[in-house]
C-alpha positions as CSV (number, residue, x, y, z in Angstrom):
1,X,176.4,-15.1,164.4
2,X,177.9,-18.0,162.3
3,X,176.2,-21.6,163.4
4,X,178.9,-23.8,164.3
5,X,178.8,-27.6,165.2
6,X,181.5,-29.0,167.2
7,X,182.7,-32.5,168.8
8,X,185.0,-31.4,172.0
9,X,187.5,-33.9,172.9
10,X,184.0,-36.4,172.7
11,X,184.4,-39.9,173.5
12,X,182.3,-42.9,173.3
13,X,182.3,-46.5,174.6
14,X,180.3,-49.7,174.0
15,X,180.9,-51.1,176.6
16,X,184.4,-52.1,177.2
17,X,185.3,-50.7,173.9
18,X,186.5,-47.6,172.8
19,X,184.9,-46.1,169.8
20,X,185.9,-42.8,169.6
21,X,189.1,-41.5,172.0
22,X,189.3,-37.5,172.2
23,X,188.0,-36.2,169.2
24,X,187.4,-32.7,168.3
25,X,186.1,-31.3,164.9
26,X,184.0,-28.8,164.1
27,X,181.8,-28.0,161.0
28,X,180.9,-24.2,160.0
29,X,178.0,-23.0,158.5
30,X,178.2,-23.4,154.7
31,X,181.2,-25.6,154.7
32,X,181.6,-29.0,153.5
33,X,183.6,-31.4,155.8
34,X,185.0,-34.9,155.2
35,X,185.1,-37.7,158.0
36,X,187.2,-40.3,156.0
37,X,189.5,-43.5,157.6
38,X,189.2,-47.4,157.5
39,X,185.9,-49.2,158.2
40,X,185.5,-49.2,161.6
41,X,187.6,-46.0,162.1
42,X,184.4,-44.4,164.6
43,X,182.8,-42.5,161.4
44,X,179.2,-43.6,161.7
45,X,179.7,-43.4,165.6
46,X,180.7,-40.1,165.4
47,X,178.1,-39.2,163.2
48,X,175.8,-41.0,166.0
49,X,177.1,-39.3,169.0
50,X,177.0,-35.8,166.9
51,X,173.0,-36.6,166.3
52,X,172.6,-37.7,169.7
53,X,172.1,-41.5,169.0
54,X,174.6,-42.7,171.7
55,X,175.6,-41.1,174.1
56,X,179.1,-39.6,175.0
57,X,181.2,-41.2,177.5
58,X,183.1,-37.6,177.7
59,X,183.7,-34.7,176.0
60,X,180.8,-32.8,174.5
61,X,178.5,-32.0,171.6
62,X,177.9,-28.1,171.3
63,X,175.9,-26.8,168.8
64,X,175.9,-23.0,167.9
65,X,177.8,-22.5,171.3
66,X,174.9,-24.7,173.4
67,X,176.5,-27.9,175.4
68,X,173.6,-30.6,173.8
69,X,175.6,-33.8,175.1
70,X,173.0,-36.4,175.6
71,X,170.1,-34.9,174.1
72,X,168.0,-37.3,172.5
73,X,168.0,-38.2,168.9
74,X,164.1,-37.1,168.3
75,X,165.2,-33.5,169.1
76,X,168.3,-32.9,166.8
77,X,165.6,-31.6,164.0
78,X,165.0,-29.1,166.6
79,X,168.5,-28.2,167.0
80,X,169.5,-27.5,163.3
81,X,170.7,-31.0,162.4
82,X,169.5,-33.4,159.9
83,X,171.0,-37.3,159.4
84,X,171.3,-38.8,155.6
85,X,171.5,-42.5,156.8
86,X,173.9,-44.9,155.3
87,X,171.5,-47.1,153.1
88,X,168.7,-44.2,152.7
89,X,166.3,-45.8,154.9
90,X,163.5,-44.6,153.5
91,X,159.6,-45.3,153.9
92,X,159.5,-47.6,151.1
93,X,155.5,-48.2,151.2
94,X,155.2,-44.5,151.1
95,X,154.9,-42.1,148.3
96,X,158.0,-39.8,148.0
97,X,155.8,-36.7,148.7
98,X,154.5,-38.8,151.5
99,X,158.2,-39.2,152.5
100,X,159.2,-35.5,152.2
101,X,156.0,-34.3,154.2
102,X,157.5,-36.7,157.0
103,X,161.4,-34.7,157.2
104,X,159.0,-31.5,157.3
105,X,157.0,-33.0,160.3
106,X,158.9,-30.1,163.1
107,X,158.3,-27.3,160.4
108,X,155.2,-25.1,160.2
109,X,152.3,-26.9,157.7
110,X,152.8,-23.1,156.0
111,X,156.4,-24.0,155.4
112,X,155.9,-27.3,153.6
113,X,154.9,-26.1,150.3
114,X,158.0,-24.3,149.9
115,X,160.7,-26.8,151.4
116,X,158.7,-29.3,148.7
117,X,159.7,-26.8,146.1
118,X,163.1,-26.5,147.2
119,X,163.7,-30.3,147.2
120,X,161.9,-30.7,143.6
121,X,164.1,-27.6,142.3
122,X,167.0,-29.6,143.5
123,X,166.0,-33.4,142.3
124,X,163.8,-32.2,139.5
125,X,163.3,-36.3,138.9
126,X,161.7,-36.5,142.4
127,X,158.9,-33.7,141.1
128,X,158.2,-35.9,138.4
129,X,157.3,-39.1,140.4
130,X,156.1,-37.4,143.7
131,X,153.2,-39.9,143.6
132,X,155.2,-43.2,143.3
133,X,156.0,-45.3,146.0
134,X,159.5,-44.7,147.6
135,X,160.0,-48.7,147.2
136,X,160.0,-48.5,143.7
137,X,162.5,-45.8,142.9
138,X,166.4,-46.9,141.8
139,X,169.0,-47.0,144.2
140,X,170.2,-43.1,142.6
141,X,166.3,-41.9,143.6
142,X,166.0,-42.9,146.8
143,X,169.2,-41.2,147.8
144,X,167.8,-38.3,146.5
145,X,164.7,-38.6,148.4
146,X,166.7,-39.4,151.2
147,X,168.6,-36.0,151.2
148,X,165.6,-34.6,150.2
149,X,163.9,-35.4,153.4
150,X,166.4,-34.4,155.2
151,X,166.3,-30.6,153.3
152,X,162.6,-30.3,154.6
153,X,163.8,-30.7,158.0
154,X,165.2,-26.7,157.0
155,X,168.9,-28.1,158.8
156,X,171.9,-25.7,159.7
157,X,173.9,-28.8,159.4
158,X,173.7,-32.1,156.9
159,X,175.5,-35.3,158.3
160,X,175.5,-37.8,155.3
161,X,176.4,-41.6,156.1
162,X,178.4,-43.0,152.8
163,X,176.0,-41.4,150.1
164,X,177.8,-42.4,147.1
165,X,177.5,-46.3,148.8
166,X,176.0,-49.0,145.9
167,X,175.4,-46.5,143.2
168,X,176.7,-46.5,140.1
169,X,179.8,-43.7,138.6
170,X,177.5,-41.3,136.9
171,X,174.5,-41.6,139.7
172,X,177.4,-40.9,142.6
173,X,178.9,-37.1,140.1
174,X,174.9,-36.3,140.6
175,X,174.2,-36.8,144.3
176,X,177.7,-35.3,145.3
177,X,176.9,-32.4,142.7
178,X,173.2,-31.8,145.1
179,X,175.6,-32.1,148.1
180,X,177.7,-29.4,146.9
181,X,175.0,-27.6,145.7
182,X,173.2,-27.4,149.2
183,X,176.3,-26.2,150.8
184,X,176.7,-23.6,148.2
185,X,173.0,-22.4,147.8
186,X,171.6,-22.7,151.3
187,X,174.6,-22.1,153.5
188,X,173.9,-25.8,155.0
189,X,177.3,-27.4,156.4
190,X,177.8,-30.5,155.7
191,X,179.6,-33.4,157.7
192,X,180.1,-36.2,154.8
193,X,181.5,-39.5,156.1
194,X,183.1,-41.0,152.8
195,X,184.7,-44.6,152.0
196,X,185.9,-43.4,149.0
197,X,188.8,-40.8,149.9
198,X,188.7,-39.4,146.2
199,X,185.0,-38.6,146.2
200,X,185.3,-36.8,149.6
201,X,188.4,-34.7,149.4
202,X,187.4,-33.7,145.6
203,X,184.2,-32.5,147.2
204,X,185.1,-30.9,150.8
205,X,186.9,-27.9,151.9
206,X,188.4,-29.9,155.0
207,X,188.6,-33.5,156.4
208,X,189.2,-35.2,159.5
209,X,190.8,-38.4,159.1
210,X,190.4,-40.8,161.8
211,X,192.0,-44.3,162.7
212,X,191.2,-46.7,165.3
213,X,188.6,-44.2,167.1
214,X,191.2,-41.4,167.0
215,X,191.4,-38.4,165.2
216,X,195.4,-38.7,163.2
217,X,194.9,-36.1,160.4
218,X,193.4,-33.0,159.8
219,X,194.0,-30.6,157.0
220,X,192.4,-28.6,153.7
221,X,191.3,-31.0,151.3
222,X,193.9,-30.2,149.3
223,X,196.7,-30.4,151.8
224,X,195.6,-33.8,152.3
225,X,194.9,-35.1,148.8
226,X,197.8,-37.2,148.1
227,X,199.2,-37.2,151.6
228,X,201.3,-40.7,152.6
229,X,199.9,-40.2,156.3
230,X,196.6,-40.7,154.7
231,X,197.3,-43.9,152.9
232,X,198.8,-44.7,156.1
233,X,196.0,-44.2,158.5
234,X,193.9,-46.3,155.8
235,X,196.5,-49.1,156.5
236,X,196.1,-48.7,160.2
237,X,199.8,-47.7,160.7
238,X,198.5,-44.4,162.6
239,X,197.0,-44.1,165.9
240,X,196.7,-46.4,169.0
C-alpha cells in the first residue's frame, strides 16, 4: 500500500491568532512537494503541526491512513517522519558520526552500519570527516549532516525547513541535487518549504502555495511556474 501523509482541513491557533485556516495537502510516497508563500504564510507551522510540534486546533494529521493529531513530536521517528530544521540545528560539540548515530537512535544498533553507509554514499564529504566536530563544518556540511541525520531515522516522509537558507549558489545545486536524489533512490517523499519559488518549483513535482495561513494555490510545478496568482499570493493580494 502506498504511504501517504496528509493535512485534513488542519487548523492551528496561537492563541488569538490564526496560523493556518483549513488546509489540506497531501504528500505521496516518492514525491517531492513544495510549501512556498510570503514569510509568515503558516509554512514552518505547518511543517510543525505535520511533526506534531503544536497541536491542531481542528482538522487532522493522518499518516498512512492513521488519525495521529496530537501525537507528540518524540514519536514522529516512530511514525515514518523525519524534520530537516530551518538553520540545521545540529550537535555542534559532537562529531558528525556522533551526530548521525543520534537520527539512528529509534533504529536497531544492527541497522546503523548501513544507514551510515547510505548517508556517506550520499554526502561522500561527510565520510571523509566523520571524526570532526559538527561545529566546525561550513554552512554547505552541516546541512548535509543535517539531512543526513534525518536519513538514519529510515523516514517514509522528509519535511525540510528552507534548506537552501544562507548558503552559497553552487552549495544550494548540491543539497537540492541529495534532495532529489533521496526522493528518487529511496522512495522518501519529501515536503520542502522553500523561500525561493525558483529553487522549489524547479525541484518538486507539486506545490501548495499558501497566504495568510490559507491554502490559495495548488498545482504541478509546472502549471504553476510562472503563474500571476503566484506572484500574487507573494504580494498578499490572495487569501483573507
Amino acid at each position: 500500500m502506498p504511504r501517504r501523509i496528509e493535512a485534513r482541513d488542519l487548523s492551528v491557533h496561537y492563541g488569538e491568532i490564526a496560523a493556518l485556516r483549513g488546509l489540506s495537502l497531501r504528500v505521496e510516497q516518492g514525491e517531492i512537494v513544495a510549501l512556498v508563500g510570503a514569510n509568515g504564510a503558516g509554512k514552518s507551522t505547518t511543517l510543525k503541526a505535520l511533526m506534531g510540534m503544536v497541536v491542531p486546533s481542528g482538522g487532522a494529521v493522518v499518516v498512512n491512513g492513521d488519525d495521529v493529531s496530537g501525537q507528540p513530536a518524540h514519536t514522529a521517528a516512530r511514525r515514518g517522519i523525519a524534520l530537516v530544521p530551518e538553520g540545521r540545528r545540529i550537535f555542534s560539540r559532537m562529531t558528525v558520526r556522533e551526530n548521525l548515530q543520534i537520527g539512528g537512535v529509534t533504529r536497531a544498533r544492527a541497522e546503523l552500519p548501513g544507514l551510515m553507509d547510505t548517508v556517506f554514499t550520499l554526502f561522500p564529504r561527510l565520510r571523509e570527516r566523520q571524526t570532526q566536530l559538527a561545529g566546525t563544518l561550513s554552512g554547505g556540511e552541516q546541512q548535509m549532516l543535517a539531512i543526513g541525520r534525518a536519513l538514519m531515522a529510515k523516514p517514509d516522509f522528509i519535511l525540510f525547513d528552507e534548506p537552501s537558507l544562507g548558503l552559497a549558489p553552487l552549495v544550494v545545486e548540491s543539497v537540492l541535487d541529495a534532495v532529489s536524489r533521496i526522493s528518487r533512490e529511496f522512495a522518501i517523499g519529501g515536503l520542502l518549504v522553500e523561500q525561493n519559488v525558483d529553487v522549489a518549483l524547479r525541484l518538486a513535482h507539486r506545490a501548495y502555495v499558501l497566504s495568510r495561513g490559507q491554502l490559495v494555490l495548488s498545482g504541478t510545478a509546472e502549471e504553476l511556474r510562472g503563474s500571476a496568482a503566484l506572484r500574487q499570493a507573494y504580494l498578499g493580494t490572495l487569501g483573507g
